[in-house]
C-alpha positions as CSV (number, residue, x, y, z in Angstrom):
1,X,-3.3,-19.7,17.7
2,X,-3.2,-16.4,15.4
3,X,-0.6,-18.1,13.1
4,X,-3.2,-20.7,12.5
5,X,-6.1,-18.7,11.9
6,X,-3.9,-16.7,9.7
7,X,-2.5,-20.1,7.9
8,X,-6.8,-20.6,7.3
9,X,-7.3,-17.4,6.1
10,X,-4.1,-18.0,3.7
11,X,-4.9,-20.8,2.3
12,X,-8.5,-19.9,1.6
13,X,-7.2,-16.4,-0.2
14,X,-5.0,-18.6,-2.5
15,X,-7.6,-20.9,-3.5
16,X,-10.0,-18.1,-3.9
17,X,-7.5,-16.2,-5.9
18,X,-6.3,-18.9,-7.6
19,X,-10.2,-19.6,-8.9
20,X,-10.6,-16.0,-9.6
21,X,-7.4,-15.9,-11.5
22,X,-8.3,-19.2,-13.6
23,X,-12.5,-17.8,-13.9
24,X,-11.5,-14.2,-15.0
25,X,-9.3,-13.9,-16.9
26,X,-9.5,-11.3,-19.8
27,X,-10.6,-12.1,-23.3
28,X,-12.2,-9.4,-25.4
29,X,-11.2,-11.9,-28.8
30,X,-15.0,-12.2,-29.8
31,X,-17.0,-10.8,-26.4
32,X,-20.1,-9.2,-27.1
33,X,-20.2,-7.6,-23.7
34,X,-16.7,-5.8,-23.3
35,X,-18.0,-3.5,-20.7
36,X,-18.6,-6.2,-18.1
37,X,-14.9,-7.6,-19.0
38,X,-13.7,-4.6,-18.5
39,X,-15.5,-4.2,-15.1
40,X,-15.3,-7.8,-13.9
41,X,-11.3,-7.2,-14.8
42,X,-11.0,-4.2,-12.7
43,X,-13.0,-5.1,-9.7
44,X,-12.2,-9.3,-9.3
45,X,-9.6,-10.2,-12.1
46,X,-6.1,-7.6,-11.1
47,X,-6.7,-7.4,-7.1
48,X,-6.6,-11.4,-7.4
49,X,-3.9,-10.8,-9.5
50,X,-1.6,-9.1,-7.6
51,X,-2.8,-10.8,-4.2
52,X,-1.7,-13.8,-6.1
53,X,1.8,-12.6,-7.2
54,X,2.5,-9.9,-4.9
55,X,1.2,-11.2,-1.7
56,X,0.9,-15.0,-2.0
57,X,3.9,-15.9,-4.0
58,X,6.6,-13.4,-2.8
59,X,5.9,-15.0,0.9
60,X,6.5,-18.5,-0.4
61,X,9.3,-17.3,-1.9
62,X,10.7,-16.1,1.6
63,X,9.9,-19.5,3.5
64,X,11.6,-21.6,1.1
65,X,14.4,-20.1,-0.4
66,X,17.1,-19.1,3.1
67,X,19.3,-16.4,1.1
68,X,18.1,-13.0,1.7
69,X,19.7,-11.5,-1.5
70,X,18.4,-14.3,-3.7
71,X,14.7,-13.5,-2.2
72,X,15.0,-9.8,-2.7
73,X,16.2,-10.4,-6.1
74,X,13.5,-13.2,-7.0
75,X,10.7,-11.2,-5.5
76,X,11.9,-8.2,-7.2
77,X,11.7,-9.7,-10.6
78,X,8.4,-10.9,-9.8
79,X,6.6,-7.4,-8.6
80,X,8.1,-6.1,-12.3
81,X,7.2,-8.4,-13.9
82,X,3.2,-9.3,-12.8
83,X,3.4,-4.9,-12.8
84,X,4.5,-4.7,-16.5
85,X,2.3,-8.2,-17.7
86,X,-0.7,-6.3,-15.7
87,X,-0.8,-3.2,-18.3
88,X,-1.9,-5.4,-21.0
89,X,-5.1,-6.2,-19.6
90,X,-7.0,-3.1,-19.8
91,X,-7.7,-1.4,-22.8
92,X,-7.6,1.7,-21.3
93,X,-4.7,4.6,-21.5
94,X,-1.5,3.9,-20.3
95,X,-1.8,6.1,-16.9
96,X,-5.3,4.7,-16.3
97,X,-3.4,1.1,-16.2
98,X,-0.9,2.0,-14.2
99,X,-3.0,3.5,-11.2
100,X,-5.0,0.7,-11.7
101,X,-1.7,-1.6,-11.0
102,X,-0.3,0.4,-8.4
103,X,-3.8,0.5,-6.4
104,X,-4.4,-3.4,-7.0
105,X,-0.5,-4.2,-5.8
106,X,-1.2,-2.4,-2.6
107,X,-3.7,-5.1,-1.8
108,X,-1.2,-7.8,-2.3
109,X,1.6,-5.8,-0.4
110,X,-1.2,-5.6,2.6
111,X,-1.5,-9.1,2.1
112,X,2.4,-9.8,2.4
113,X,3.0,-7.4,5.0
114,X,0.5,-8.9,7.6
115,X,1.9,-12.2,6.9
116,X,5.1,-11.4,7.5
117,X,4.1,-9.4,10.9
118,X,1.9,-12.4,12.1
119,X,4.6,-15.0,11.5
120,X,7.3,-12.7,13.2
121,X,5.0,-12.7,16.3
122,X,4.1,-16.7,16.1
123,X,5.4,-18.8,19.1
């Protein structure tokens, strides 16, 4: 019964992410209002980010694909990659982007972690 609550609560994070993604996504080409770019970016845009690519997609990853290494190695490549693509959103210094990114991955690790846990207990 948790697994299916939690399969809810899944699905409604990726479309919710997925819309947040797809609304917010940063363009200062032309805005006259930077600041709420900046702050909508920060706040909604890179947690839905990386709840999108480090939580969402990494466990997809690990239900279809069967060879451990080939996850570790896919998911891997993904974490880098959504970390380094992150640090050109902000136009802010580079260690203000980077504790940005590594405060905004935890919510997707979270996110990946409690799946894994409530699928390991499912019966």
């Amino acid at each position: 019964m948790k697994y299916k609550i939690w399969l809810g609560i899944s699905l409604i994070l990726l479309i919710s992410t997925l819309y947040i993604v797809i609304t917010f996504w940063p363009n200062y080409k032309g805005n006259m209002f930077p600041l709420f770019t900046d702050i909508t970016t920060v706040f909604l845009f890179i947690p839905a980010y990386f709840t999108l690519l480090v939580g969402i997609l990494p466990y997809i990853v690990t239900k279809i694909i069967p060879n451990i290494t080939l996850q570790l190695v896919l998911i891997t490549l993904i974490f880098v990659g959504s970390f380094l693509y992150s640090l050109s959103f902000l136009e802010y210094s580079l260690g203000f982007k980077i504790i940005i990114s590594i405060i905004c991955s935890g919510f997707g690790f979270l996110y990946f972690i409690l799946s894994k846990i409530v699928n390991d207990k499912k019966m």
